[in-house]
Every structure is written in structure tokens, then in C-alpha cells.
N, C-alpha and C positions, 0 to 999 in steps of 0.2 A: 425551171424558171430561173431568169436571170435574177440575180439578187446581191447585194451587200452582205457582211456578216450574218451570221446567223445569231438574231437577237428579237426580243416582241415589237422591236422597230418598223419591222418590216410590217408592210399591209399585209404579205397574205398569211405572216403568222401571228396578226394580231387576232386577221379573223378565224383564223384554228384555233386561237386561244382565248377568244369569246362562244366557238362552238364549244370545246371543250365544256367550259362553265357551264352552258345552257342545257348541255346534255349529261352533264355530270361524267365524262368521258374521257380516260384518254388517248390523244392523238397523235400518228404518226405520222410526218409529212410525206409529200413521194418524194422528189429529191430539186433541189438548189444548186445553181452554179455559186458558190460563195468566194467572194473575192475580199481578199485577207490585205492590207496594207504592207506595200513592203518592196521590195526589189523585182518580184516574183510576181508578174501580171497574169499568171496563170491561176482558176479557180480550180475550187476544191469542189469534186459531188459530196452534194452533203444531205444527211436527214437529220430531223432532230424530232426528241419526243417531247410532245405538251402535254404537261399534266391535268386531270379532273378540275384542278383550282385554278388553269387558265396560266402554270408559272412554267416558265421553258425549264424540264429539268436536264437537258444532252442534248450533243449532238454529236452523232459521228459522218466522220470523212474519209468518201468511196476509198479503198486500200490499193485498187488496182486500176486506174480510171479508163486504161487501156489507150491511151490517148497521149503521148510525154511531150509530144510536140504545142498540145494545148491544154492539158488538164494535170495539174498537181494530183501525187496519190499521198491519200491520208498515211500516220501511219500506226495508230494505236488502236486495238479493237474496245469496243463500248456500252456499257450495258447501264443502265439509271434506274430509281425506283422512280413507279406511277403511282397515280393516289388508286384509281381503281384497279390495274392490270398487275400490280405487283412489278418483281422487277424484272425490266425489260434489256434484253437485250436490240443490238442494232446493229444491224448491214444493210450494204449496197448491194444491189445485181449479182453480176458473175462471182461477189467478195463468198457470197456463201456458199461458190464451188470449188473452192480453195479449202483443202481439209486440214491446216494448218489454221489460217483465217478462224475455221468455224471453230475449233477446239480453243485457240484463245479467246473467240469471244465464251463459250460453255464455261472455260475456267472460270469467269468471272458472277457466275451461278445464276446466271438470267432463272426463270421459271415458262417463258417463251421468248422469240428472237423474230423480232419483226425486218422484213426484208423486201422496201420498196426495190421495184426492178421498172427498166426499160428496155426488152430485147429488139432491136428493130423486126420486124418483119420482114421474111425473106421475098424477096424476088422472083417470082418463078415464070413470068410473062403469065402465058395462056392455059396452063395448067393447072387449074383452082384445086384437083384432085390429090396433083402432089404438092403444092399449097399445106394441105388438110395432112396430109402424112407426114408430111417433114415437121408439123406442127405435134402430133400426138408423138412421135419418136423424142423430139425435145421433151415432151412435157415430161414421158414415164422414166426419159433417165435423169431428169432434174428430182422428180420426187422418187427415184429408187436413191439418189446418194444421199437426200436429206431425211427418209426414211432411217438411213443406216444411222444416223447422227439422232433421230429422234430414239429411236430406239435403245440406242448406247446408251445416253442420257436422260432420260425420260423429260427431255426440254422439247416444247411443239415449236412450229416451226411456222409463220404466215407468210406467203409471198404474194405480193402484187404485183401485178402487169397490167399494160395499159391493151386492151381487147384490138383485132382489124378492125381496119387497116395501118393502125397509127402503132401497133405495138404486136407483140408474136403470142402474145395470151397465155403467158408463162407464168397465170399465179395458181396457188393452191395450198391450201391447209397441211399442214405433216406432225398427227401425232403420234405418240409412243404405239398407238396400238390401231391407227386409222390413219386414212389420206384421204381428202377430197379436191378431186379436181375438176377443172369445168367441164360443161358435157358438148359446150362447141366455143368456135375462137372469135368470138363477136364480143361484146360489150357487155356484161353483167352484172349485178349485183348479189351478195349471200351475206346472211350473217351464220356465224359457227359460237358454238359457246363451249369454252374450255372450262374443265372443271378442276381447278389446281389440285383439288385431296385426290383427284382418279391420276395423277400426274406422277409415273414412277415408271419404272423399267418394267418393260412387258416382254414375254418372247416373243420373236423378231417371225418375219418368213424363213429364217434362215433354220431357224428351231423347228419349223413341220418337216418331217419324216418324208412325205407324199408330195407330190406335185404344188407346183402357189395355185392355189384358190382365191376367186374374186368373187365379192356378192356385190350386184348392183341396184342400188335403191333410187328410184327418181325424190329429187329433195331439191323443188324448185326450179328444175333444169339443170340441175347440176347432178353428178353421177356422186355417189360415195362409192370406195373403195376399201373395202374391209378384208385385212390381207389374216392368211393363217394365223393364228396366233398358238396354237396347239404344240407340246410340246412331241418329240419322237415316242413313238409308243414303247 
């Protein structure tokens, strides 16, 4: 969305920041063109987080916008407290596959790292098949790098994407000791519920001895993915 600063000025996060109140929630926008006053006619991607009580508490701006000829890159990573989520961390897109990006924002000791995305969806013509393949290859090595990083850290990880046709359906859940992803690339809705005290360092896939094992659970239409967690015998 085209936008001005990021401030409760704006209508669409005034009305984020009325849902917020009404659901006792906080929330995280997808992302804003935000345009800063100044010499520099180029916008910033931006997200920002609204707190439970409806008060903008952050904002961060996209670090790599990938675009220099019309998009400013942020450059500090960001993380704020919520009234209900505890404190949050905040990226853009591609920012959380930058492994530099993600460990400064960890340093700043989020408890999870919320990460609106926009992948376009690729182009294949007449091929809906490899559509679908070239869609499940993105998604499992986007959630094996931020596996690595939940893991490490025992910080979970949310990613949103906009579903086909308009986006590549690149979100999913990454905790210390689980991943859920979606079970196809269309439009969906999940809710997941993290439990901050289960939130610590687990052994990784990389700590089973045997082969990766997957158990797959229907949970809505969406697949969970419960990776080894067992340590070498």
C-alpha cells in the first residue's frame, strides 16, 4: 500500500489499531511504501507493529528492497515490545534470508520474529505442474534456513505471503522444535499458538543420528511438519 509516514494517521493503520483494541491483539502490518520527506523521492518497505492498546509501538524498513533505482533500503534491524505477543521482532521478505540481517535482529532478543513477505509468483505459462514444484522447492528451503535460525535460538519465526495467483505462498510457521507449512498455494487462513515457557533450544535435525523423519498431521489443510528432534544414540 501506498502510504505517507508511518504513523496512526494513516487510515489503514488507524483501522489496525482499532482492530488491535477490539481484539485485545497485536498486530502486524504486511508492508507500506512509506515516503519520508526529504531530497530522496524514493520509499522505504515498511512494517510496523500495533500494539493490544491500539498505540503504534515500531516500525521497521525493508534492509534490502532490491530495487535501488526506486526503493530506499532500510538500515537498522528492529524488534519492540507488544502488550500481548511479548517482544517482537520485525522483517521484510527476502531480509530474513540474509543470515547476517537475521542474527542482528536475534541479538536484540525478540521471543518471535514476525516476517510480512511479498514473493511474486513465478511465471511458468502452461505448466501448472511445474507451477506447483518450483513452489514446494522454495517453500522447504526457505523453512530449512529459518529452521536453522529457530533452532539456534530458540526464537519462532512467522512468515506471511500473499496465496495464487497474486503472491508465491511463501508463509509458514518456524519453531524451535516444529514447522508448519501450507498444504497447497492458494489463499488460506491458520491460526498457531506459541507457547513462550515451551520456547528454548531444542535438538535440531541435524542432532538425529538416522535419516530426517516427517510426521504429517492434517490441521485444517495445512500439513505440520515435525522434524527429528532425537538426539544420536
Amino acid at each position: 500500500e501506498d502510504a505517507g509516514e508511518a504513523t496512526l494517521e494513516h487510515p489503514g493503520l488507524a483501522e489496525l489499531a482499532g482492530m488491535a483494541v477490539e481484539f485485545g491483539t497485536d498486530i502486524v502490518c504486511g508492508t507500506m511504501l512509506e515516503h519520508v520527506p526529504g531530497d530522496d523521492p524514493r520509499p522505504y518497505v515498511t512494517t510496523v507493529l500495533v500494539g493490544a492498546d491500539g498505540s503504534l509501538r515500531g516500525s521497521y524498513r525493508k534492509r534490502n528492497a532490491m530495487a535501488p533505482e526506486a526503493l530506499r533500503d532500510g538500515a537498522i534491524p528492529a524488534a519492540f515490545n507488544g502488550e500481548a505477543a511479548g517482544r517482537v521482532g520485525l522483517m521484510v521478505c527476502v531480509d530474513a534470508e540474509d543470515d547476517v540481517f537475521v542474527e542482528e535482529t536475534l541479538a536484540l532478543l525478540p521471543g518471535v520474529v514476525a516476517v510480512p513477505t511479498h514473493v511474486p509468483a513465478p511465471q511458468v505459462g502452461a505448466h501448472p505442474q511445474l507451477a506447483r514444484s518450483a513452489w514446494r522447492v522454495g517453500l522447504e528451503t526457505t523453512a530449512r534456513r529459518l529452521e536453522h535460525h529457530a533452532h539456534a535460538s530458540g526464537v519462532s519465526f512467522i512468515r506471511a505471503d500473499w496465496g495464487r495467483p497474486g503472491g508465491a505462498a511463501n508463509s509458514m510457521v518456524v519453531t524451535p522444535g516444529r514447522t508448519l507449512l501450507p498444504a497447497t498455494d492458494g489463499e488460506e487462513f491458520f491460526t498457531t499458538v506459541l507457547c513462550r515457557e515451551a520456547s528454548r533450544r531444542l535438538p535440531g535435525p541435524h542432532d538425529y543420528g538416522g535419516p530426517p523423519r516427517t510426521e504429517r498431521v492434517d490441521n485444517t489443510g495445512f500439513r505440520t511438519v515435525a522434524r527429528a528432534l532425537g538426539s544420536r544414540p
